[in-house]
C-alpha positions as CSV (number, residue, x, y, z in Angstrom):
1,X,-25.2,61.5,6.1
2,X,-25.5,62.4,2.4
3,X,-22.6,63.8,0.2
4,X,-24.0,67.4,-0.4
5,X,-24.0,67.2,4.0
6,X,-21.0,66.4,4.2
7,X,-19.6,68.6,1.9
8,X,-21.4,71.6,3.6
9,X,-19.8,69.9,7.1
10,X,-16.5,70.0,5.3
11,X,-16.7,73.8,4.0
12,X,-18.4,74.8,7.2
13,X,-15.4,73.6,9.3
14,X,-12.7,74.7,7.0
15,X,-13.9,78.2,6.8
16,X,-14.1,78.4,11.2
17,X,-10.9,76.9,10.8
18,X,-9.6,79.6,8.7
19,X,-11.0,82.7,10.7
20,X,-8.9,81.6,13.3
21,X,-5.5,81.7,11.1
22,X,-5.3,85.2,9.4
23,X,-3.3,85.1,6.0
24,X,-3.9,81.1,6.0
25,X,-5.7,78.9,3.0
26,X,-6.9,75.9,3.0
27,X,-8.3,73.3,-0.4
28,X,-11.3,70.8,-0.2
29,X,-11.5,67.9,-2.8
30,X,-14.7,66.0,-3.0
31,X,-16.8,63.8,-5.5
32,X,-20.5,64.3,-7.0
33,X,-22.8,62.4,-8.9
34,X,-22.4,58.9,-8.5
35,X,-18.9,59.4,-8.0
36,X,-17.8,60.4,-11.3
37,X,-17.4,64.3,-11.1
38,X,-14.7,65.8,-9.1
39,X,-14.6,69.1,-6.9
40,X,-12.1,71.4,-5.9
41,X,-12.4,74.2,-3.5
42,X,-9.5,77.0,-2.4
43,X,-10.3,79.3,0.6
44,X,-8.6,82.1,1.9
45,X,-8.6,84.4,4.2
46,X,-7.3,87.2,1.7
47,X,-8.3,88.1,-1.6
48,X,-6.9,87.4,-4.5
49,X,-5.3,90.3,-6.8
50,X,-7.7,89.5,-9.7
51,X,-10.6,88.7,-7.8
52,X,-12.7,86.0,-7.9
53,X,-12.5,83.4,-10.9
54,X,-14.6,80.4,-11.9
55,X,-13.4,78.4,-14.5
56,X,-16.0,75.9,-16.6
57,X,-13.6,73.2,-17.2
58,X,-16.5,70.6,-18.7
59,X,-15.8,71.0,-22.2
60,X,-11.9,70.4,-21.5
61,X,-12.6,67.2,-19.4
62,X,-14.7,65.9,-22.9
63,X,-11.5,65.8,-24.6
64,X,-10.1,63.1,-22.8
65,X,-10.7,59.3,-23.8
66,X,-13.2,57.6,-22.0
67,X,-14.3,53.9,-20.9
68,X,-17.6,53.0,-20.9
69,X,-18.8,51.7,-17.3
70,X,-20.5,47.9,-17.2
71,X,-22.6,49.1,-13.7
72,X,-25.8,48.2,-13.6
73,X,-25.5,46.2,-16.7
74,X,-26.7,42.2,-16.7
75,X,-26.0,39.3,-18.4
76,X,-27.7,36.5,-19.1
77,X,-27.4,33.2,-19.8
């Protein structure tokens, strides 16, 4: 089983897990890419005040220092 299905497995139990506990929520982490992005997910079974929100975070994550990654490089010799 691929990432994306378990991620859909994942959501798909948490939300039947939530119908069945009114006023509960419940938070999924997972990875994407190759392991180098990060997800967060927070469901509830009420609304927030201020609605829905997405937040962008991408250029906030370029701020931080980074080391270069020596997969899939060779050496020779």
């Amino acid at each position: 089983m691929g990432l994306l299905a378990i991620r859909v497995h994942t959501t798909a139990t948490l939300v039947r897990l939530l119908r069945n506990q009114a006023g509960s929520s419940g938070l999924l982490t997972s990875v994407g890419g190759v392991l180098d992005k990060q997800a967060v997910n927070v469901l509830s079974t009420t609304p927030p005040d201020a609605g829905f929100r997405y937040a962008d975070v991408t250029s906030i994550t370029q701020e931080y220092p980074t080391v270069p990654s020596e997969v899939g490089t060779t050496e020779k010799g």
